[in-house]
Structure formats: structure tokens, C-alpha cells
N, C-alpha and C positions, 0 to 999 in steps of 0.2 A: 504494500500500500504506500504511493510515494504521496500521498498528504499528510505524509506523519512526519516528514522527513521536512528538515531545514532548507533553505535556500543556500545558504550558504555552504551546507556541506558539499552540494553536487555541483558546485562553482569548485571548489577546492579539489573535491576528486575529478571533476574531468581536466583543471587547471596541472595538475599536480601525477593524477593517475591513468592507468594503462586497462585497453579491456582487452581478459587474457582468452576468454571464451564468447562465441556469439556478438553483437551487436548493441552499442548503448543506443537505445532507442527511449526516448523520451517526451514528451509533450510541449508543446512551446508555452504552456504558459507557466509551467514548472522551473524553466529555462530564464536565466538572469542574459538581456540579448547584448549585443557588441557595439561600443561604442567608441570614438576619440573625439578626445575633448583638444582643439586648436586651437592654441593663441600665436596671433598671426600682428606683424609689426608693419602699418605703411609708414612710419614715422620717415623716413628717409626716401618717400616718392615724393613728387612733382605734386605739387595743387592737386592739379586736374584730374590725375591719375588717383591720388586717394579721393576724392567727392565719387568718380569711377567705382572703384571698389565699393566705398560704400553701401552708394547705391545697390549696385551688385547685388551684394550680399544680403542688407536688410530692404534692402524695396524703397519706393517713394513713390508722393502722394501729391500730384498738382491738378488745382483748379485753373482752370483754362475758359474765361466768356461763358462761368455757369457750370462747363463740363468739368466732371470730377475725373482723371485720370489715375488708374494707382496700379504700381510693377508691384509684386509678393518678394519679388525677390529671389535671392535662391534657397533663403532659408525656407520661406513658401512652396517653395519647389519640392525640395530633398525634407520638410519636416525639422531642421534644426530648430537646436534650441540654443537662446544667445542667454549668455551668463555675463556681460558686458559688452564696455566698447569693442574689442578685442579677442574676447575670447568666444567662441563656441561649441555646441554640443552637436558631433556630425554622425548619426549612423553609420555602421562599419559598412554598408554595401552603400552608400552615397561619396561614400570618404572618396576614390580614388578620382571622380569629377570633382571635387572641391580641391583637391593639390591640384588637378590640370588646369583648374583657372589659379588658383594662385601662381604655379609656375606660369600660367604664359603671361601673369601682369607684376612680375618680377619682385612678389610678394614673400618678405621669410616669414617663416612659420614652425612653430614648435608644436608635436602632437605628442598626445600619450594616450594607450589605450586603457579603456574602461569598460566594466560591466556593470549595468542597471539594469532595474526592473521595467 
């Protein structure tokens, strides 16, 4: 019966352990899912180039003659979650689109991985 069982232990045994016979098959919602968390530096780009990113990243919002315009952004897109200026929360199967626009607008960025619920 694995609702008896911790979260944490089967983070730790699959983190840590080996399956020696048959299949760990398990349920997703029993499963703690894959996360990095990036914090990413424009401080050393151009103006233009951070409002750019920005953008990008968290969206914006203009009124134009009445009409309301609004981009999601990429967070919007991919689901992130922003924990500041800087830093965000990117799913592990969104993460490798989020370096490819960081690398092509010559963004650094430090990541590390995480598991949440």
C-alpha cells in the first residue's frame, strides 16, 4: 500500500537506490516531479536587450486607442513560476527551451535542480 509511505522516502530511494528485480512503476501523483530553479543575470546587457528579455520572459501588457494588448510571456507558455526579478521556477521538460533562448540573447545563468510536489 504506497499511501502509507512518505514522500520523501521514495525521493530518497529512487535518488539514492537501484531496482534489482522487475520495474519501479509508480503513480505520478505519489511522485515528487523535476524541477530547476534559474537565476539568470542581464545586468551587463544593453538597455534594449534587457526590456527584450524581460519582456520575454514575464509578458506585457499595452493599451493601444482602447485596445488592451497582452504577450503571457514565456512563463505563460512553459507554466513557470517566478520567485523574483531574476530568479525562476522552470519544469524539467520546459528547461532545455529556456537555456536556448537564454543562450541565443547572451544571457548567464545559474541553475540547480529541484524536486517539488
Amino acid at each position: 500500500n504506497l499511501k502509507d509511505y512518505d514522500k520523501g522516502f521514495f525521493l530518497e530511494v529512487f535518488r539514492h537506490g537501484k531496482v534489482l528485480f522487475g520495474k519501479a512503476v509508480l503513480s505520478g501523483e505519489k511522485m515528487l516531479a523535476p524541477y530547476r530553479i534559474v537565476y539568470y543575470d542581464i545586468s551587463k546587457l544593453p538597455a534594449s536587450k534587457k526590456v527584450l528579455v524581460s519582456k520575454r520572459i514575464h509578458g506585457s501588457e499595452a493599451n493601444v486607442r482602447g485596445k488592451k494588448y497582452v504577450y503571457k510571456g514565456i512563463r505563460g507558455l512553459y507554466g513557470f513560476d517566478v520567485f523574483g526579478r531574476s530568479i525562476v521556477l522552470v519544469p524539467e521538460k520546459s528547461f532545455e527551451s529556456f537555456k536556448v533562448f537564454l543562450d541565443e540573447n547572451d544571457v548567464k545563468y545559474k541553475e540547480k535542480k529541484a524536486w517539488l510536489e
